[in-house]
C-alpha positions as CSV (number, residue, x, y, z in Angstrom):
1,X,77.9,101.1,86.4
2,X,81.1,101.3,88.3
3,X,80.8,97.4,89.5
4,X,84.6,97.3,90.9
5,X,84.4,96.9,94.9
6,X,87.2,99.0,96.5
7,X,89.6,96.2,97.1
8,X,89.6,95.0,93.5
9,X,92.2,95.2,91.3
10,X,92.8,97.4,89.0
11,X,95.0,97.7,86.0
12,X,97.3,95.3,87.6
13,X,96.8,96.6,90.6
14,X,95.9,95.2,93.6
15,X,94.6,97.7,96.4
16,X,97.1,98.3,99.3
17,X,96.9,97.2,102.3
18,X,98.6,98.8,105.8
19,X,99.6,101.7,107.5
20,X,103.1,101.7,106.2
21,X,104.8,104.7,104.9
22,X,105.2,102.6,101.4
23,X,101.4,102.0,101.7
24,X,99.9,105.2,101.9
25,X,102.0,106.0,99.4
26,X,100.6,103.5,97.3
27,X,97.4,104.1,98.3
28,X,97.8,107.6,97.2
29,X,98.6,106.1,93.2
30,X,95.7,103.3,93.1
31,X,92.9,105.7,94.4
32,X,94.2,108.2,91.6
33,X,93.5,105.2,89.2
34,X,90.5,104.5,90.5
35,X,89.3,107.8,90.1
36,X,90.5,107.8,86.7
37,X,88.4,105.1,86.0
38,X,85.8,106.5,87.4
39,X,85.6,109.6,85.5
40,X,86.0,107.6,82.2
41,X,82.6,105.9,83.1
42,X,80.3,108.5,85.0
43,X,81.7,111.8,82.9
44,X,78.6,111.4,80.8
45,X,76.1,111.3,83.3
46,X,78.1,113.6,86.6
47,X,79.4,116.1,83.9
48,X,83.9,117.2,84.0
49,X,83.0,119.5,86.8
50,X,81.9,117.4,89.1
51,X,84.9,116.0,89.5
52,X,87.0,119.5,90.9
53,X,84.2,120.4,92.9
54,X,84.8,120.4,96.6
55,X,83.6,117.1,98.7
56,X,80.4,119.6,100.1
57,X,79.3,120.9,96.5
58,X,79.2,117.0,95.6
59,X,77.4,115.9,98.8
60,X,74.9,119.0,98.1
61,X,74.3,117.2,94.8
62,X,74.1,113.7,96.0
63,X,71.7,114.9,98.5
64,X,69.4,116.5,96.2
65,X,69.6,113.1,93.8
66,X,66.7,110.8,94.0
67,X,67.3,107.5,95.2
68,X,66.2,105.9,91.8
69,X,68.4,108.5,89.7
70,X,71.3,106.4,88.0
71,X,74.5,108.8,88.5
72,X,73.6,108.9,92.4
73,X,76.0,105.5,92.7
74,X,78.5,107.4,90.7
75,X,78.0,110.3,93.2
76,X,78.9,107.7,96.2
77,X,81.6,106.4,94.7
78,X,82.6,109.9,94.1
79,X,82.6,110.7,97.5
80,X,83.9,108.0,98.5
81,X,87.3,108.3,96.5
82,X,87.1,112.0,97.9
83,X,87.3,110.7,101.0
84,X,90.5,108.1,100.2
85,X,92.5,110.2,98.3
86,X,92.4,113.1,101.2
87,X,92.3,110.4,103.9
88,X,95.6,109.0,102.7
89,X,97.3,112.0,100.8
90,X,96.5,114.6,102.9
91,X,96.0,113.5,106.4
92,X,99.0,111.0,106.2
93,X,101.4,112.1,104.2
94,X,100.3,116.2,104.1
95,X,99.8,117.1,107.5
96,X,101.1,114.4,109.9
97,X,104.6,114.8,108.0
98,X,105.4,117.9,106.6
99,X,103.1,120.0,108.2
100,X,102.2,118.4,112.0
101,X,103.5,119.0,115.1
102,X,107.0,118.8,115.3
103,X,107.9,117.0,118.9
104,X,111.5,115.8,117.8
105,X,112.8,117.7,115.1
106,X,115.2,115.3,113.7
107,X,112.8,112.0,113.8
108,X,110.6,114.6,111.6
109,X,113.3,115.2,109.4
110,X,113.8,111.7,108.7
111,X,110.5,110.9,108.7
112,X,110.4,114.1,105.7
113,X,113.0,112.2,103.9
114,X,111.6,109.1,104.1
115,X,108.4,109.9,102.7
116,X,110.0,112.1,100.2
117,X,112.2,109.1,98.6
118,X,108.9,106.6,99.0
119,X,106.5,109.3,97.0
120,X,109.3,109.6,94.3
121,X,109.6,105.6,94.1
122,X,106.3,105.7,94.0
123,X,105.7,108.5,91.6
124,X,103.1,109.5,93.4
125,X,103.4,113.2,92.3
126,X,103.2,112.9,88.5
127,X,100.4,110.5,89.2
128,X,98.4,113.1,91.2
129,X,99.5,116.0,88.3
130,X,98.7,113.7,85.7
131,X,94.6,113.6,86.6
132,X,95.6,117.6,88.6
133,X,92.0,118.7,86.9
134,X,90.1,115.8,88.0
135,X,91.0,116.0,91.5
136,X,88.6,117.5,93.9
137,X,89.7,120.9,95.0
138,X,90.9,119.4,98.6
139,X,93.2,117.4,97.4
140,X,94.8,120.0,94.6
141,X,94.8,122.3,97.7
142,X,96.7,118.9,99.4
143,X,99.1,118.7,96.4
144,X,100.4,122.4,96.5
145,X,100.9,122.1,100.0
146,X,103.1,119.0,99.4
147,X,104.9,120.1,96.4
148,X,105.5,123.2,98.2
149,X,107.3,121.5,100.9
150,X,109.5,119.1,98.4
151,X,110.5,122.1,96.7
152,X,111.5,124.5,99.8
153,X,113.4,122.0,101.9
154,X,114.3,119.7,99.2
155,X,113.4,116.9,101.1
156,X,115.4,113.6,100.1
157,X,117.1,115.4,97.3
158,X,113.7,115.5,96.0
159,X,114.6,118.1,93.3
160,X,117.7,116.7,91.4
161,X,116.9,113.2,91.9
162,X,112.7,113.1,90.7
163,X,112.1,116.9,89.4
164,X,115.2,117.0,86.9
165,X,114.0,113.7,85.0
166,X,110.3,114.8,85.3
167,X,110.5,118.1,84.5
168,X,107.5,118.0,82.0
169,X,105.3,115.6,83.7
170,X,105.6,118.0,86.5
171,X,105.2,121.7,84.7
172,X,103.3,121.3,82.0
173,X,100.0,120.4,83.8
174,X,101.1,123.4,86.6
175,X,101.9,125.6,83.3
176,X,98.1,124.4,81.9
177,X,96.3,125.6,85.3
178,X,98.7,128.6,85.7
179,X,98.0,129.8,82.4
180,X,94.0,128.8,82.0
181,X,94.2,127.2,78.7
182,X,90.7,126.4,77.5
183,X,91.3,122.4,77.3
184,X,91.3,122.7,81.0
185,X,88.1,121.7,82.1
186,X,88.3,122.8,86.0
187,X,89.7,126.4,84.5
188,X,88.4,128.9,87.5
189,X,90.5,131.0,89.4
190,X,91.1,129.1,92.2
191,X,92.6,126.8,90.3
192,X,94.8,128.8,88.2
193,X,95.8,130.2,91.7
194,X,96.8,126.7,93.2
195,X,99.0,126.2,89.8
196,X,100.8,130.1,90.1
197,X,101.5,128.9,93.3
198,X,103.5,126.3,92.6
199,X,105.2,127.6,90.0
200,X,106.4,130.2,92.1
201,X,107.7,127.7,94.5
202,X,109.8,126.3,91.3
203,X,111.1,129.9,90.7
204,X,112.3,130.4,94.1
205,X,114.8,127.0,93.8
206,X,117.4,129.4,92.8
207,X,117.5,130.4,96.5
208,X,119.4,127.0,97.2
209,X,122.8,127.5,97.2
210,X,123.1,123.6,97.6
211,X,121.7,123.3,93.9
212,X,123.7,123.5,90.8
213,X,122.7,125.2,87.4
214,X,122.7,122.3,86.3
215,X,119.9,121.4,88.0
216,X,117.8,124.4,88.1
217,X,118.4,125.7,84.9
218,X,116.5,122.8,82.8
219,X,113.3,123.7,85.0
220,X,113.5,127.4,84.6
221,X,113.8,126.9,81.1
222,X,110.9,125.6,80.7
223,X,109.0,128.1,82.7
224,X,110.6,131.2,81.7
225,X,109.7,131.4,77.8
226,X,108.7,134.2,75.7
227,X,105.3,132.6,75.1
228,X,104.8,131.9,78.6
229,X,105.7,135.2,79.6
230,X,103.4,136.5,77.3
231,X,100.8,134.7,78.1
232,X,101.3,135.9,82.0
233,X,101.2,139.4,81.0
234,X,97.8,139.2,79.3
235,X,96.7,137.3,82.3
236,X,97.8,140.4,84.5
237,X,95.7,142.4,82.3
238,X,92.7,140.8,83.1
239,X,90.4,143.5,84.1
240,X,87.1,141.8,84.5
241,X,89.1,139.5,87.3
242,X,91.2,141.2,90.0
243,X,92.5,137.8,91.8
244,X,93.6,136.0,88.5
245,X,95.4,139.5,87.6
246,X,97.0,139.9,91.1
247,X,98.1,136.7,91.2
248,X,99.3,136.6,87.5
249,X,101.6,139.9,88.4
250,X,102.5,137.7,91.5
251,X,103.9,135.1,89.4
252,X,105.5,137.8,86.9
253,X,107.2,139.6,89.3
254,X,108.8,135.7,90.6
255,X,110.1,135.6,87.0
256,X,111.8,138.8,86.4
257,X,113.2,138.6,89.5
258,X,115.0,135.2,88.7
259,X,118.7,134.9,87.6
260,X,117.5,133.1,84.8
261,X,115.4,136.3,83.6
262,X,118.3,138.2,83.1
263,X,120.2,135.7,81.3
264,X,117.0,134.9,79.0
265,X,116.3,138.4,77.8
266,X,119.8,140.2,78.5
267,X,120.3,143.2,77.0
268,X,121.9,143.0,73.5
269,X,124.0,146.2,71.7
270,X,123.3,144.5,68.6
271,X,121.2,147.3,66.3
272,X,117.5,146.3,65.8
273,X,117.8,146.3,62.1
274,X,120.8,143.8,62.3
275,X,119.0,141.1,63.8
276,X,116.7,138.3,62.3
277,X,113.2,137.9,62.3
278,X,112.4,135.9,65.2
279,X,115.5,137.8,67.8
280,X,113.5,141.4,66.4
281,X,110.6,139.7,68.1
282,X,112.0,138.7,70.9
283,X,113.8,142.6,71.9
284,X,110.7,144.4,70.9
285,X,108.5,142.0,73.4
């Protein structure tokens, strides 16, 4: 059973304790772990699912649980990490900073930056896309409403500073969502739809004049991909699916309509016949 009280330690951590901007930050990481630890124990008995479901699909099933049914305590404690994680990450850091009323604009800007520089200390963003499938839908909702923030105003240098060096931690569990790869285990469209967005806030960077290509080359890079592309077109096909396919053509269009497009797949004079086996590939995609 999940014994640990929530003010236990785990893995060497000790559970936060304030208000501060540094603590809900923290916060934000050791409720991640918990729930981590969590779904190691009670994935048997709650199912993958259960874990991306929204907070009122779980309290349905907690409700309909009999009292002497063992995976109702994993059900509270699953609620009750909902309620952290969105306490903390989305109340807090979410909505009274880069999203609440703005009464002084530039105490809210250094507020911004603040938290920006604390989440990257804190890592607080690869943490939350490192478990992105085991969240509850809330708080991946919470996360593309943050990282869409980070990346439009660049908050705290937030791009070249923590995105550069963390350019795979970051994409590749957005690129796993946005592309519904069947290892996913929360692969619906919503969630596909929550990753496309935030790819397409990482294909707009090159709207920043402030940003070298230095630094937004390495990310697009790594979106912009002949498989990847490929893998967006079928997903634009899908007929039995109208919102995965809008948004998939969504995200396409964000792509082609990148610098980076153009330089990737610009137009060679080269004949077909000249070229090797993998560039013939390549010019006839």
């Amino acid at each position: 059973m999940f014994a640990k009280t929530p003010n236990e330690p785990i893995g060497g951590l000790k559970a936060p304790s304030g208000t501060s901007s540094d603590a809900i930050c923290r916060k934000v990481v050791y409720w991640v772990q918990r729930r981590r630890l969590l779904f190691d124990e009670a994935r048997e008995s709650l199912g993958d699912l259960m874990f991306s479901k929204t907070t009122d699909e779980v309290q349905q099933v907690y409700n309909a649980t009999a009292d002497g049914d063992p995976k109702k305590q994993h059900l509270e404690a699953l609620l009750e990490n909902n309620k952290k994680v969105l306490l903390n990450l989305y109340d807090r850091i979410v909505q009274d900073v880069f999203f609440g009323e703005v009464k002084d604009a530039k105490r809210s800007q250094k507020k911004a930056v603040e938290y920006a520089k604390l989440l990257a200390t804190h890592d607080v963003l690869c943490v939350l896309l490192g478990f992105f499938e085991g969240l509850n839908f809330e708080t991946r909702q919470a996360v593309e409403k943050l990282f869409s923030a980070l990346m439009h105003q660049n908050y705290g240098d937030f791009i070249s500073s923590y995105f550069l060096p963390n350019v795979e931690r970051i994409l590749d569990p957005i690129l796993r969502g946005g592309f519904r790869e069947h290892a996913v285990f929360s692969t619906v469209s919503a969630h596909m739809i929550i990753c496309s967005s935030m790819l397409r806030s990482c294909l707009q960077i090159d709207k920043n004049p402030n940003l070298p290509p230095a630094v937004t080359q390495p990310i697009y890079a790594h979106i912009v991909t002949g498989a990847n592309l490929e893998c967006m077109i079928a997903l634009s096909n899908t007929g039995s699916n109208f919102e995965i396919a809008s948004d998939a053509m969504a995200t396409l269009k964000e792509i082609m309509l990148c610098d980076y497009f153009g330089k990737y797949f610009r137009p060679v004079n080269k004949a077909l016949a000249d070229c090797n086996d993998d560039e013939k590939h390549r010019r006839l995609r």
